[in-house]
N, C-alpha and C positions, 0 to 999 in steps of 0.2 A: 465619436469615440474610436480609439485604434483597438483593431484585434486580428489574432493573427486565425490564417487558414492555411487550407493548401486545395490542390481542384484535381492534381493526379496524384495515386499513389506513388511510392517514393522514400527516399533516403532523405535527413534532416533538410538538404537543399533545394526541395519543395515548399518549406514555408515560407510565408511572406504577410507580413504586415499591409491591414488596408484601413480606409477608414469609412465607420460603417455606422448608421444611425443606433442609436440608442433603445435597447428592446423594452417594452412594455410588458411587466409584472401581469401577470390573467390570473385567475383563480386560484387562490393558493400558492402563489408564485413568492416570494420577495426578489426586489429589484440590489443588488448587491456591488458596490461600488470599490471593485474589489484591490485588495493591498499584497495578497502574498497568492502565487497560482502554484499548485504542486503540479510536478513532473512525473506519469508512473510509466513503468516498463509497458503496460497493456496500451498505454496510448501511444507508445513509441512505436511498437511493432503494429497498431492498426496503420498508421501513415502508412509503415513500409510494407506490410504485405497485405491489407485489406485490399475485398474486392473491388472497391469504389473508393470515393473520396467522398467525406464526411464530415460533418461539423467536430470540432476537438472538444471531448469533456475531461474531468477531471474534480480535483478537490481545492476551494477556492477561500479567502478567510478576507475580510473588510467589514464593512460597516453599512447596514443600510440603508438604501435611499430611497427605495417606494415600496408599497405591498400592495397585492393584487384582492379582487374580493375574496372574501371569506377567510382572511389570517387571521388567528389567533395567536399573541403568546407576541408574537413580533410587531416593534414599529420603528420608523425610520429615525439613525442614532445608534441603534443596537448595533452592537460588535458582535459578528456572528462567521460562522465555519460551515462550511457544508458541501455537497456534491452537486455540480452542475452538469446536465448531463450531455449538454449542448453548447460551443461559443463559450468554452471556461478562461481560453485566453486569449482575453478582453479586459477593456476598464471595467466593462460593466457587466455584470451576470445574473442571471434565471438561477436562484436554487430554490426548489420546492420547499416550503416548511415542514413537510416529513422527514427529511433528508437536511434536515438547517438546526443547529444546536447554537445558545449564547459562546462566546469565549471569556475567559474570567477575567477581571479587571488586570490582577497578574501578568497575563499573560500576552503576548504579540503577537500577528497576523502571521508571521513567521512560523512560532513554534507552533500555532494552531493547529495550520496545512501537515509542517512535519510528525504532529502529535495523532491527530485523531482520526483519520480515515486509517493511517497506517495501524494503529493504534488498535484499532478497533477489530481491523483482519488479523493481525497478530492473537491477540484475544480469542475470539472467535477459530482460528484455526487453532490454536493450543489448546482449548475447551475440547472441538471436534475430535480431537484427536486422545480423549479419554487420559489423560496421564495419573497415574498412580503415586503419590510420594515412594522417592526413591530410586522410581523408571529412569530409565537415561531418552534424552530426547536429541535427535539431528535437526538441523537446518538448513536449507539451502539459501543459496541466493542470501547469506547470513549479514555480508557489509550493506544489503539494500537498505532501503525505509522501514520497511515491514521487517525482513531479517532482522534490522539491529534490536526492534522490539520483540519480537520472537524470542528471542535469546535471553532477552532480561525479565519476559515473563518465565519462562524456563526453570532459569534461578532461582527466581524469586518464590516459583511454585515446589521448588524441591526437590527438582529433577538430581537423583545422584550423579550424573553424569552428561554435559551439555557441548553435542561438538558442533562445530560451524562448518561450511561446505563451500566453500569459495572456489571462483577461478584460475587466480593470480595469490603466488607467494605474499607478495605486496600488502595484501588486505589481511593478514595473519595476526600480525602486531593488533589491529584496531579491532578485530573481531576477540580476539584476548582480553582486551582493556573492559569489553562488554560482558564476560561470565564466560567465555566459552573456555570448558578445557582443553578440547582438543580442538584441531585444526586439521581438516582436508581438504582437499583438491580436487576438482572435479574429475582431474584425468588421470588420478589413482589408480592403481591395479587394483586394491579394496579401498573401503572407507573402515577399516579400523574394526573394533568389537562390533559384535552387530547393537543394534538398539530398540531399544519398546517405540518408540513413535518418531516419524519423520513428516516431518512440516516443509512443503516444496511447491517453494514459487515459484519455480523454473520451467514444469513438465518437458514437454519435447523428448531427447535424448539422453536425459538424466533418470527419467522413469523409472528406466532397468536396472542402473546403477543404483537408483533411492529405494528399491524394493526390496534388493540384494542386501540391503544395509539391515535391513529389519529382523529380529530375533523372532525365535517361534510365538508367535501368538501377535507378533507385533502389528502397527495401523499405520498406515502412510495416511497422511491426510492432505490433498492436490485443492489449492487455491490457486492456481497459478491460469493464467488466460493461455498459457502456451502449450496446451493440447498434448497430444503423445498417446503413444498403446503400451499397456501393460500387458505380460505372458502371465496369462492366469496361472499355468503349470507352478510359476514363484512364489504364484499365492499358495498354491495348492502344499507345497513340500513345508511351507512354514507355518499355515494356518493361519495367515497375513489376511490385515485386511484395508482395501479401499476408499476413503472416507472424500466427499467431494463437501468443498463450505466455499460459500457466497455469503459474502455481507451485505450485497442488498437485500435477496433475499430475508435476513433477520430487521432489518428495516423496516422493509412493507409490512411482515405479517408479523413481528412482534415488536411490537414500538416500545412496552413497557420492558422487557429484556433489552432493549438497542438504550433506551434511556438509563437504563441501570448499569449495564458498560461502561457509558459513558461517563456517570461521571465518577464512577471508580477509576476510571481511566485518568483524570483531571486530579485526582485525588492521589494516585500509584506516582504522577508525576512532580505534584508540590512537594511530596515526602523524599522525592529524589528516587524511588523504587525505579520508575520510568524515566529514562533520560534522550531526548531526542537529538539527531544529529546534522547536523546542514550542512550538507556538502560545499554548496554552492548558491548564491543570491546571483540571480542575473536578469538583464531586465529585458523587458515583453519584448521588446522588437528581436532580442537575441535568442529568440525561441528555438532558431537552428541549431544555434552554439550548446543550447541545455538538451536536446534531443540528442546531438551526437555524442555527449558526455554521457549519457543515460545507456543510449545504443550502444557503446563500444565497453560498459559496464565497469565504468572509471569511478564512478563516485563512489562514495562512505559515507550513505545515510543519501538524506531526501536533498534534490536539487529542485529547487525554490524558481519559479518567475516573481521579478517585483515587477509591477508597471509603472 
């Protein structure tokens, strides 16, 4: 099977396509023959600034081909989505059946990838972050995967007030088209009224910026892998607060909440509430080409590997 790696860390022209025997499904495992591989910002920035070089994981959608002992609920045939956490771009993948959900007959290997991992942090961080009918909500990184669903859960949830946080003028129009009223920029003197809850994917150098943005009493809630220091003193004068969420974590230790997400999630999107976006289809060997699209933060919505 071809699958792509890389051995030093590095800028998108590190990867390189090899070919590599076919791994064996162990415990719990399904073997996954996979048709669409999402692209995320966290696996973009391990290439370039991890310590090491590392197997590439990610969220992966196909059909599968073998199951390891002790599966239940899954056999080979099934159309199924899930997180790999190892070798995700590849024909062929490892995703645990903890972490492996059906796809509906509806629906394609495509919109799977760009639906449901994003889908789900989306979720999940707008939960974490307490929103009130009414509250007005920010987002960052708002044209991403996870952004564009953020936003239309937002909406959807009754935020009176939903701005987007972008980099580029460019992305203004398409984060519009999604719920958002207002539009900012990252390198704004302010971001506008302040706001009850900001959702940020971004961390780093926007921190200070996304805290600033928060009304008294308001919750910034950081999914984002991109690290950063918050000046507690911001908290201090607003009564602000902190909120950190991980979607594996609600995975592992709550399978019946991660199950009920889901398929409210499956269900927010046949009704059209939930609409996902594809930047970009491009196929497995051009793995460089979707990294630096990614890296250089050009796309609007999820940028897809086909193999």
């Amino acid at each position: 099977m071809r699958r792509v790696r890389y051995e030093v860390n590095g800028g998108p022209e590190v990867l390189f396509v090899e070919e590599a025997p076919a791994p064996t499904p162990g415990p719990g495992e399904l073997l996954v023959r996979t048709e669409a591989i999402g692209i995320s910002l966290p696996t973009v920035r391990k290439v370039r600034e991890g310590s090491q070089a590392g197997a590439l994981g990610g969220e992966v959608a196909g059909t599968v081909a073998a199951v390891g002992e002790g599966v239940t609920g899954f056999a080979p045939g099934d159309r199924v989505t899930g997180i790999c956490f190892a070798h995700s771009y590849a024909e062929l993948a490892l995703v645990h059946q903890a972490f492996a959900s059906r796809v509906p007959e509806r629906a394609g290997a495509v919109d799977a990838v760009a639906l449901v991992r994003s889908g789900l942090v989306a979720r999940g961080a707008y939960e974490a972050g307490r929103p009130a009918p009414g509250e007005s909500v920010l987002v960052t990184a708002a044209a991403s995967a996870v952004g564009t669903l953020a936003l239309q859960y937002a909406k959807a949830g009754g935020a009176s007030r939903v701005v987007a946080a972008v980099g580029s003028p460019d992305k203004a129009d398409f984060v519009r088209s999604l719920g958002a009223d207002e539009v900012v920029l990252y390198g704004d003197e302010g971001w506008g009224e302040p706001v009850d809850v900001v959702l940020d994917g971004v961390g780093g150098d926007l921190l200070g910026p996304a805290v600033r943005a928060l009304a008294p009493g308001g919750r910034l809630v950081a999914f984002s892998s991109g690290g950063g220091t918050i000046d507690a003193f911001e908290l201090l004068v607003r009564g602000a607060s902190v909120i950190g969420f991980q979607m594996a974590a609600v995975a592992r230790n709550e399978p019946e909440r991660y199950a009920r997400w889901l398929g409210e999630l499956w269900e927010l999107n046949r009704t059209g509430v939930l609409r996902t976006h594809v930047h970009a289809r491009i196929p497995l060997a051009e793995a460089a080409r979707a990294h630096a699209l990614v890296e250089a933060r050009r796309n609007l919505g999820k940028v897809v590997l086909v193999p």
